[in-house]
PDB file of N, CA, C and O in Angstrom:
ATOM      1  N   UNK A   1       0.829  -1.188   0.000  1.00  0.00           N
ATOM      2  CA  UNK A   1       0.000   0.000   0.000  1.00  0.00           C
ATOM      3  C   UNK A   1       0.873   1.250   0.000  1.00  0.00           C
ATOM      4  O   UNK A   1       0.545   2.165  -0.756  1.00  0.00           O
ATOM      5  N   UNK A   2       1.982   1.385   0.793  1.00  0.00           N
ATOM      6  CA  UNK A   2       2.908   2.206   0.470  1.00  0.00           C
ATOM      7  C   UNK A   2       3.137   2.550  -0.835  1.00  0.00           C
ATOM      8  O   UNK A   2       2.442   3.417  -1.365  1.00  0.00           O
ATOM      9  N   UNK A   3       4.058   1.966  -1.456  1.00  0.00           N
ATOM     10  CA  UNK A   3       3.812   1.962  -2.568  1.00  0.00           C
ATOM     11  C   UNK A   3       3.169   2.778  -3.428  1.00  0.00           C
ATOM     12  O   UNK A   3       3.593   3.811  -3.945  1.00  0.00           O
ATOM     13  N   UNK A   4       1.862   2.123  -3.582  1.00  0.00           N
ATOM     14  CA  UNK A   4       1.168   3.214  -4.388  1.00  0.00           C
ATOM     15  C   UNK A   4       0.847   4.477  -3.765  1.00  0.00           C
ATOM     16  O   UNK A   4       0.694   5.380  -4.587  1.00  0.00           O
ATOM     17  N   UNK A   5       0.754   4.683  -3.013  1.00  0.00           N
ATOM     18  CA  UNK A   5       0.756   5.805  -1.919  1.00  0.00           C
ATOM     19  C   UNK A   5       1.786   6.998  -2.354  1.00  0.00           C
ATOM     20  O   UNK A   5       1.327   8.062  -2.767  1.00  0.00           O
ATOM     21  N   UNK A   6       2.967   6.817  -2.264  1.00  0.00           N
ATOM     22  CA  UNK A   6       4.275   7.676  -2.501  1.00  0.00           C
ATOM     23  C   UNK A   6       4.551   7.505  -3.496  1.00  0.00           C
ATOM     24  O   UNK A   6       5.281   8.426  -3.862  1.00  0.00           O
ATOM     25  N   UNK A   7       4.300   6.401  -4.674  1.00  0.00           N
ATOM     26  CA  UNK A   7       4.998   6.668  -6.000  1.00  0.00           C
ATOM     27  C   UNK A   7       4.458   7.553  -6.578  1.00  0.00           C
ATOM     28  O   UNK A   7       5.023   8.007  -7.574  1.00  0.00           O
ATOM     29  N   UNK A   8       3.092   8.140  -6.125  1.00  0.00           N
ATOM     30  CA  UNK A   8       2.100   9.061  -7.408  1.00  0.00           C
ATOM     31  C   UNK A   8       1.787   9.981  -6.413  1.00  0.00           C
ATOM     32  O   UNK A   8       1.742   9.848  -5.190  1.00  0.00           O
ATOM     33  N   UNK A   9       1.549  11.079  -7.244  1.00  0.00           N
ATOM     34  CA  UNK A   9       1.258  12.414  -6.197  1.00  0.00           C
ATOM     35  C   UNK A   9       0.069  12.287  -5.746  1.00  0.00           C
ATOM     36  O   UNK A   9      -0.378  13.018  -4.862  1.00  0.00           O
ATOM     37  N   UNK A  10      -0.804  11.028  -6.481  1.00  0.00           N
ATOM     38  CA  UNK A  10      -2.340  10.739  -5.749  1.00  0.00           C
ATOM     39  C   UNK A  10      -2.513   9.131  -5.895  1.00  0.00           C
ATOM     40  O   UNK A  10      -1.867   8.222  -6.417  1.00  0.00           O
ATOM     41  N   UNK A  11      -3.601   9.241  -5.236  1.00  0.00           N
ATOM     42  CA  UNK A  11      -3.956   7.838  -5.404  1.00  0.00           C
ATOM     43  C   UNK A  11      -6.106   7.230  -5.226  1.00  0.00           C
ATOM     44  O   UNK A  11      -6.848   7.373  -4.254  1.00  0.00           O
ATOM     45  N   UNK A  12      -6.353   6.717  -6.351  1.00  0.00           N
ATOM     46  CA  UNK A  12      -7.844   6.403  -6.563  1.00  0.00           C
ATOM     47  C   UNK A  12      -7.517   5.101  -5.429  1.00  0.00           C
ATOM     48  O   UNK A  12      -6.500   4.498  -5.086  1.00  0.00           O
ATOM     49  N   UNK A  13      -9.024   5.039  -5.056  1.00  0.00           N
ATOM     50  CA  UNK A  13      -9.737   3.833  -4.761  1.00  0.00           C
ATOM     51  C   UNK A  13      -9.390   2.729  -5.471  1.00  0.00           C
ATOM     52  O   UNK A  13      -8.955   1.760  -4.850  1.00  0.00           O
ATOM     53  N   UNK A  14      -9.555   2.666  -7.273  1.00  0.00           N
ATOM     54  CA  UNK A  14      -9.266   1.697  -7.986  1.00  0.00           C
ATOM     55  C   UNK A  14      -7.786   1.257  -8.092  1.00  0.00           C
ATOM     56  O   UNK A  14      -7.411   0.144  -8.460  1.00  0.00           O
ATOM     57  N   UNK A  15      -6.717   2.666  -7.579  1.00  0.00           N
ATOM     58  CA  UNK A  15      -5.307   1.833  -7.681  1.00  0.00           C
ATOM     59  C   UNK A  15      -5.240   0.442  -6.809  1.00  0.00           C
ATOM     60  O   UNK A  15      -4.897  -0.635  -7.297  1.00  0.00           O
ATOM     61  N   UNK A  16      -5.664   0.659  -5.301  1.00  0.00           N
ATOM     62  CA  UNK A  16      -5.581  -0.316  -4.631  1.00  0.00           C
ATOM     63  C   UNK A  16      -6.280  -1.434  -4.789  1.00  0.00           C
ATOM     64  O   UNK A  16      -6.079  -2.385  -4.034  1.00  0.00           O
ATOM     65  N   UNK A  17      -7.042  -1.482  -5.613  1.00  0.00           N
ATOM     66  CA  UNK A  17      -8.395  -2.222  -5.992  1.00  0.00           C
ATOM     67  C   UNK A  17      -7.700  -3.631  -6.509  1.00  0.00           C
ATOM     68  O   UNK A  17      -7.755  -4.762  -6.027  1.00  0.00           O
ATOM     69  N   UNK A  18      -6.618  -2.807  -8.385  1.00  0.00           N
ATOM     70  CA  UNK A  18      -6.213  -3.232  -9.020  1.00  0.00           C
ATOM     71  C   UNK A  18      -4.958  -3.942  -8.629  1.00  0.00           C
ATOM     72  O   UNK A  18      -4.452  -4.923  -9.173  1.00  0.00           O
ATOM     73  N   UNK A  19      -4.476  -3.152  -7.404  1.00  0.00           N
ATOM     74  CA  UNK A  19      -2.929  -4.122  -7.186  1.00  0.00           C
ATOM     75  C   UNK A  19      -3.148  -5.276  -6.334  1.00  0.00           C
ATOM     76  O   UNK A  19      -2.175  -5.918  -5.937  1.00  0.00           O
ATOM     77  N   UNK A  20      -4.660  -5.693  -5.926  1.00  0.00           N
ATOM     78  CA  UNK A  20      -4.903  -6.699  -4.978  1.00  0.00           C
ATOM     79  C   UNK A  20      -4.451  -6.621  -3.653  1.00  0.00           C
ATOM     80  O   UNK A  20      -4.034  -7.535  -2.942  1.00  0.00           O
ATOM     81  N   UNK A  21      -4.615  -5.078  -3.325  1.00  0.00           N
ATOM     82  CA  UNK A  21      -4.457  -5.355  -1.638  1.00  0.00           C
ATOM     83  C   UNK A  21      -5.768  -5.537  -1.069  1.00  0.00           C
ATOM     84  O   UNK A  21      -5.869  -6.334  -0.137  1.00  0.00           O
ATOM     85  N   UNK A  22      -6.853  -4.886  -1.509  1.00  0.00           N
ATOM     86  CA  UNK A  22      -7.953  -4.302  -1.112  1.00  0.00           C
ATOM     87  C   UNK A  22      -9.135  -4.885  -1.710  1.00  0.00           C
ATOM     88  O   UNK A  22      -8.960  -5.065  -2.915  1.00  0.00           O
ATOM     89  N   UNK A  23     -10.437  -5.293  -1.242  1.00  0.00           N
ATOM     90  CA  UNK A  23     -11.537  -4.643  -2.335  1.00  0.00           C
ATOM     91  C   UNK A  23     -12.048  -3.510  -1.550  1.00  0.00           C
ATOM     92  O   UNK A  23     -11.864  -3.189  -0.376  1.00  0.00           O
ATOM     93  N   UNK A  24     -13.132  -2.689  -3.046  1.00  0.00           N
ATOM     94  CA  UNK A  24     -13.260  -1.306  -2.812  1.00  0.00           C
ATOM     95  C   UNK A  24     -13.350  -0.675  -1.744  1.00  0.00           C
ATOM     96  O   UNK A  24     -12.931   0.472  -1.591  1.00  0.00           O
ATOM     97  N   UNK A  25     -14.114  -1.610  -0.571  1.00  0.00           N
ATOM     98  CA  UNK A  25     -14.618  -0.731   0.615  1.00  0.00           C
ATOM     99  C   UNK A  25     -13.363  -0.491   1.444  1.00  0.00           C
ATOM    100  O   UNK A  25     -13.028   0.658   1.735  1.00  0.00           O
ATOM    101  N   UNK A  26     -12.448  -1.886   1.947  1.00  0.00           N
ATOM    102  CA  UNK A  26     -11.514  -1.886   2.408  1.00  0.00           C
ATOM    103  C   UNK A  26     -10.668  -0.852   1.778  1.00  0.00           C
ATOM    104  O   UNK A  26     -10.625   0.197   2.420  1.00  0.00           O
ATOM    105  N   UNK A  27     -10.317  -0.868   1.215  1.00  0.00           N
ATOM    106  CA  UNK A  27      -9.084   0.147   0.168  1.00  0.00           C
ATOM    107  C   UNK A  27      -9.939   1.701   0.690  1.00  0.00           C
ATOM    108  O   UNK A  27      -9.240   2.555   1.234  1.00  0.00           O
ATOM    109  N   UNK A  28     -11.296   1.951   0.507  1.00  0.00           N
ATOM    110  CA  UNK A  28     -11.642   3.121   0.547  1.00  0.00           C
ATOM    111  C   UNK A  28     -11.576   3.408   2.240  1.00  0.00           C
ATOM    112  O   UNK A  28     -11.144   4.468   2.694  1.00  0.00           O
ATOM    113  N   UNK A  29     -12.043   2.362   3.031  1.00  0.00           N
ATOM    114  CA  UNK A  29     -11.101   2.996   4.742  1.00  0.00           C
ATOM    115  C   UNK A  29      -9.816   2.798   4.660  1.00  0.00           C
ATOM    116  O   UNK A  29      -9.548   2.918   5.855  1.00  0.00           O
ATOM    117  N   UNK A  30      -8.951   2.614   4.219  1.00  0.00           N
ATOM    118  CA  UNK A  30      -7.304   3.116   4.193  1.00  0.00           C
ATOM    119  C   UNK A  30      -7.574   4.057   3.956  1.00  0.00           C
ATOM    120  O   UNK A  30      -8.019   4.761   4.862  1.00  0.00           O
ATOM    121  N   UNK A  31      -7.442   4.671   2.426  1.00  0.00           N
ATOM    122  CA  UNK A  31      -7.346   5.794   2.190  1.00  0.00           C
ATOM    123  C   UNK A  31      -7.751   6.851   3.163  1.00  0.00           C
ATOM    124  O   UNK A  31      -7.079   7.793   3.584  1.00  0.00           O
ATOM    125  N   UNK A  32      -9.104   6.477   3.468  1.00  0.00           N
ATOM    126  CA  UNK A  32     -10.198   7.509   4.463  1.00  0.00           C
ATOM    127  C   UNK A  32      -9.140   8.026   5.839  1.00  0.00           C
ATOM    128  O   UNK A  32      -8.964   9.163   6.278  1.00  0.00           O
ATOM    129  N   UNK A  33      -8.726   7.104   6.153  1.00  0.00           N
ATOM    130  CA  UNK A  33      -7.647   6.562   7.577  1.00  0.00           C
ATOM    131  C   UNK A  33      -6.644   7.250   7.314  1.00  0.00           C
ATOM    132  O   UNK A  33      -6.304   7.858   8.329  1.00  0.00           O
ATOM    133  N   UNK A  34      -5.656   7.574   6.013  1.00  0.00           N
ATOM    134  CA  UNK A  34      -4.752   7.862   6.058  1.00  0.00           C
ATOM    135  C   UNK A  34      -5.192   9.775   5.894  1.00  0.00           C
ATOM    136  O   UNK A  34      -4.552  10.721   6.354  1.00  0.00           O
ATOM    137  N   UNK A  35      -6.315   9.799   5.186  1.00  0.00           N
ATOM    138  CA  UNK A  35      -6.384  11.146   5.104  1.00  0.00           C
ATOM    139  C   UNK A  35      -6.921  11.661   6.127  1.00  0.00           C
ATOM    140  O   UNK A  35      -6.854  12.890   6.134  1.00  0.00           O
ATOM    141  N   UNK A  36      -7.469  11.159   7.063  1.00  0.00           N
ATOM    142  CA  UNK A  36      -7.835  11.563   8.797  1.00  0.00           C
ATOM    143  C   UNK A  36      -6.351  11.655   9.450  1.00  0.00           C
ATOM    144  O   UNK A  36      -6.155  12.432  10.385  1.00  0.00           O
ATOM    145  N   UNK A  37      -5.502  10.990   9.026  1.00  0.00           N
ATOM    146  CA  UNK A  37      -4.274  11.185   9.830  1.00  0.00           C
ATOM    147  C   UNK A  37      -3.148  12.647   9.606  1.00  0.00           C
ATOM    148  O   UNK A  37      -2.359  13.261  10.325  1.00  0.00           O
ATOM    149  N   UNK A  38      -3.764  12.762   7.771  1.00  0.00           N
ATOM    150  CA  UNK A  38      -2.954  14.299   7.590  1.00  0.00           C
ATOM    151  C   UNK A  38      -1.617  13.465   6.653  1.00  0.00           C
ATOM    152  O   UNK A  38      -0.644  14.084   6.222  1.00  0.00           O
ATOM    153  N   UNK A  39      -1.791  12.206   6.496  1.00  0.00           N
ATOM    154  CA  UNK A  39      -0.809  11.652   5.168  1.00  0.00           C
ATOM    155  C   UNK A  39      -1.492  12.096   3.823  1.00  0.00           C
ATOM    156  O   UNK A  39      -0.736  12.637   3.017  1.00  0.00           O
ATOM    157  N   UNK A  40      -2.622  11.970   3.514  1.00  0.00           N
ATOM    158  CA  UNK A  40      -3.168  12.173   2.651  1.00  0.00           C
ATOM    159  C   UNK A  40      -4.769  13.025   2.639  1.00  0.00           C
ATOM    160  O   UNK A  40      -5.602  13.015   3.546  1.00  0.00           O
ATOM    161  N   UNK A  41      -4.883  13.953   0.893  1.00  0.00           N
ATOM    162  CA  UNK A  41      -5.902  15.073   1.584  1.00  0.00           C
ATOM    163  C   UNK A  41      -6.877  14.436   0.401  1.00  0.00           C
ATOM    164  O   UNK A  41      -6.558  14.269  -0.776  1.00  0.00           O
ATOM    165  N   UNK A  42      -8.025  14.157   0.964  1.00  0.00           N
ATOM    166  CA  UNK A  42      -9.260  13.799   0.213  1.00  0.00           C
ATOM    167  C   UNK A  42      -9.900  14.554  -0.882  1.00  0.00           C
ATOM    168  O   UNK A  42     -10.259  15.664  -0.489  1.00  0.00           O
ATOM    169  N   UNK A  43     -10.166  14.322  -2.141  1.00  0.00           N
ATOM    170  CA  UNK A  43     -10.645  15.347  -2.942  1.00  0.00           C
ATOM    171  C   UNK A  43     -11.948  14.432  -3.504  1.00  0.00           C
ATOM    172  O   UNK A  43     -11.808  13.244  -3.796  1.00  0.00           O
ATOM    173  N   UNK A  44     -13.150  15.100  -3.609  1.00  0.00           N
ATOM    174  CA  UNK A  44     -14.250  14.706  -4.660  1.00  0.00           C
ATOM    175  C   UNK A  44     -14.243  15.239  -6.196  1.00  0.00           C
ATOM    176  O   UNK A  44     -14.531  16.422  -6.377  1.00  0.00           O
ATOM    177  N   UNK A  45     -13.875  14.279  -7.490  1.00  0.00           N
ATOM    178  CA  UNK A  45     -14.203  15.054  -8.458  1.00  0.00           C
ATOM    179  C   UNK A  45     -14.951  13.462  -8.853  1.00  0.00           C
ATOM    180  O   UNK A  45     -14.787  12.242  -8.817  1.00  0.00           O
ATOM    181  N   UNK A  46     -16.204  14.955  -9.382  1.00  0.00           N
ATOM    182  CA  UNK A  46     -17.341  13.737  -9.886  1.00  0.00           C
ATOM    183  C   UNK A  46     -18.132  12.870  -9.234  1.00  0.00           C
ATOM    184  O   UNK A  46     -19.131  13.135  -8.565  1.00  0.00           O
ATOM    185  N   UNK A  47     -17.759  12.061  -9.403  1.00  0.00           N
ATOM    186  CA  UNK A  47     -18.321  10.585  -8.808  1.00  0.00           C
ATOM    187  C   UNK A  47     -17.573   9.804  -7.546  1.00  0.00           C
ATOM    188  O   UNK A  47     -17.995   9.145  -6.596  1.00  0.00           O
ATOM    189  N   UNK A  48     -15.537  10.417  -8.252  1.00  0.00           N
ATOM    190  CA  UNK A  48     -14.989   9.569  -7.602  1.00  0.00           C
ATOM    191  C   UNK A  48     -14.280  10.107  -6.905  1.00  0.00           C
ATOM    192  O   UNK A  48     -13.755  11.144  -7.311  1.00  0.00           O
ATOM    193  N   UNK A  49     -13.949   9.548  -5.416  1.00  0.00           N
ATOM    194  CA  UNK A  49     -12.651  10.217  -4.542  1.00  0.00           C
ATOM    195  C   UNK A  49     -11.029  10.283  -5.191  1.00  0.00           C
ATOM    196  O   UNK A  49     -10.572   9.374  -5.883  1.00  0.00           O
ATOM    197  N   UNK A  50     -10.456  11.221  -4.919  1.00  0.00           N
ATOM    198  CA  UNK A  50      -9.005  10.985  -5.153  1.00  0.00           C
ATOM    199  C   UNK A  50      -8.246  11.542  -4.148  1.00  0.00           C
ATOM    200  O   UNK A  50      -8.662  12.689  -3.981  1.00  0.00           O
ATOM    201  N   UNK A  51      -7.217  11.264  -3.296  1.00  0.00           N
ATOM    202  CA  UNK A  51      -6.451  10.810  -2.189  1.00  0.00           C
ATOM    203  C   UNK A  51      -4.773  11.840  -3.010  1.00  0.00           C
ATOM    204  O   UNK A  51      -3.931  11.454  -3.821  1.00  0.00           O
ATOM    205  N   UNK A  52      -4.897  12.781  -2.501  1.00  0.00           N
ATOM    206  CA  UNK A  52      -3.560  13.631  -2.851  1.00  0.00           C
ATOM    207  C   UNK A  52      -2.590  13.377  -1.629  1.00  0.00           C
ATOM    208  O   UNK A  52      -3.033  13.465  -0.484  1.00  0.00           O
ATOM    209  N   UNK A  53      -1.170  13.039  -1.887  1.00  0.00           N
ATOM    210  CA  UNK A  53      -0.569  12.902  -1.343  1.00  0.00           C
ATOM    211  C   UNK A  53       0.202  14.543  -1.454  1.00  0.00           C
ATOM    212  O   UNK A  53       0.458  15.000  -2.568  1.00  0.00           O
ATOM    213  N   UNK A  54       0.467  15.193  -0.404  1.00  0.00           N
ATOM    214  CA  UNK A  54       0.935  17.106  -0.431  1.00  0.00           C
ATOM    215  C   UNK A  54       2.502  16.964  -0.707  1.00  0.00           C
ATOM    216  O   UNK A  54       3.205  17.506  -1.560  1.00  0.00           O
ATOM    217  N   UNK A  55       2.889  15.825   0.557  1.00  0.00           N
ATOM    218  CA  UNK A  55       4.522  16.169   0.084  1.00  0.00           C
ATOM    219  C   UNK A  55       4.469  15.774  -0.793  1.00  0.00           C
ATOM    220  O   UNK A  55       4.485  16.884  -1.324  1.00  0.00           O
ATOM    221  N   UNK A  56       4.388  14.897  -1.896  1.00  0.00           N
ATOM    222  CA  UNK A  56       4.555  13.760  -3.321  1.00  0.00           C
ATOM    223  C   UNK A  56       4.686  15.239  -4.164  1.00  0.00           C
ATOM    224  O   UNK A  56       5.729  15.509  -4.760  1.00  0.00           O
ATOM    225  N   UNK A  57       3.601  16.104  -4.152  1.00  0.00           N
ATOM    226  CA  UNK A  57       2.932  17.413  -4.848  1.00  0.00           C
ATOM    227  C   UNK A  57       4.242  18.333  -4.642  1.00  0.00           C
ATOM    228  O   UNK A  57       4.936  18.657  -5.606  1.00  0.00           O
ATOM    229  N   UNK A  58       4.525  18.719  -3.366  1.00  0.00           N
ATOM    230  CA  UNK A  58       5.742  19.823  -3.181  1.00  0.00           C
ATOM    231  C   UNK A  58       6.739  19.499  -3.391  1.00  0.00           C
ATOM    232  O   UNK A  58       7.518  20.451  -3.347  1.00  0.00           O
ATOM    233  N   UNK A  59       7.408  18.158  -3.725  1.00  0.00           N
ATOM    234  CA  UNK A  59       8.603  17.964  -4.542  1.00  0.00           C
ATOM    235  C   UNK A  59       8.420  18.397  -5.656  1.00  0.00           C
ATOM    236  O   UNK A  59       9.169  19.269  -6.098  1.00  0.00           O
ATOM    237  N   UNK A  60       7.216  17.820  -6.507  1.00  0.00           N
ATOM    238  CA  UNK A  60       7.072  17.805  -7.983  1.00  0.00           C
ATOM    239  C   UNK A  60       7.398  19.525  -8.362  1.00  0.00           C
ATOM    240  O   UNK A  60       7.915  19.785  -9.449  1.00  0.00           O
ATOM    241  N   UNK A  61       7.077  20.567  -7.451  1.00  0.00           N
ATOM    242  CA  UNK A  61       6.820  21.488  -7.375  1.00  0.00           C
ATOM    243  C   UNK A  61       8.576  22.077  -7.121  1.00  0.00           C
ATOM    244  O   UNK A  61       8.788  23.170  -7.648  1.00  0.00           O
ATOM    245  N   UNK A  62       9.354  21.667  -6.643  1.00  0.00           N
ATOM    246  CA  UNK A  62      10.750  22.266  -6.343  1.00  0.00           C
ATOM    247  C   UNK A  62      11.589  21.996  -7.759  1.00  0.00           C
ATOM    248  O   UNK A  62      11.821  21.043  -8.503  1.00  0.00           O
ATOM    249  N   UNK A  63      11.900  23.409  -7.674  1.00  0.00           N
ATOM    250  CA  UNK A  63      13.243  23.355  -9.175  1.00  0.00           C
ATOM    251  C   UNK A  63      14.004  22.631  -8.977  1.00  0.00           C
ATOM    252  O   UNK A  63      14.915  22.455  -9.785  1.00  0.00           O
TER     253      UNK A  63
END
């Protein structure tokens, strides 16, 4: 779960879905869990949640 977590500046419901850690619900309380903790910040677009990881974002962001 790491993993997908820190390799991408975000992370769907369906990443974890697809790498077989999780099914949806499970995978969607991680995420939920990690973004209650302040690892990750919850976003709604659409339909679907997406899980921003900030530091992943403020590297991408440094010259």
């Amino acid at each position: 779960m790491a993993e997908l977590v820190f390799v991408r500046p975000y992370c769907r419901i369906a990443h974890v879905v697809e790498a077989g850690l999780a099914k949806r619900q499970t995978a969607s309380v991680y995420l939920k869990e990690l973004a209650t903790i302040g690892i990750l910040l919850e976003h709604k677009i659409g339909r679907e949640k997406i899980f921003l990881n900030p530091a992943s974002i403020d590297l991408l962001k440094q010259d």
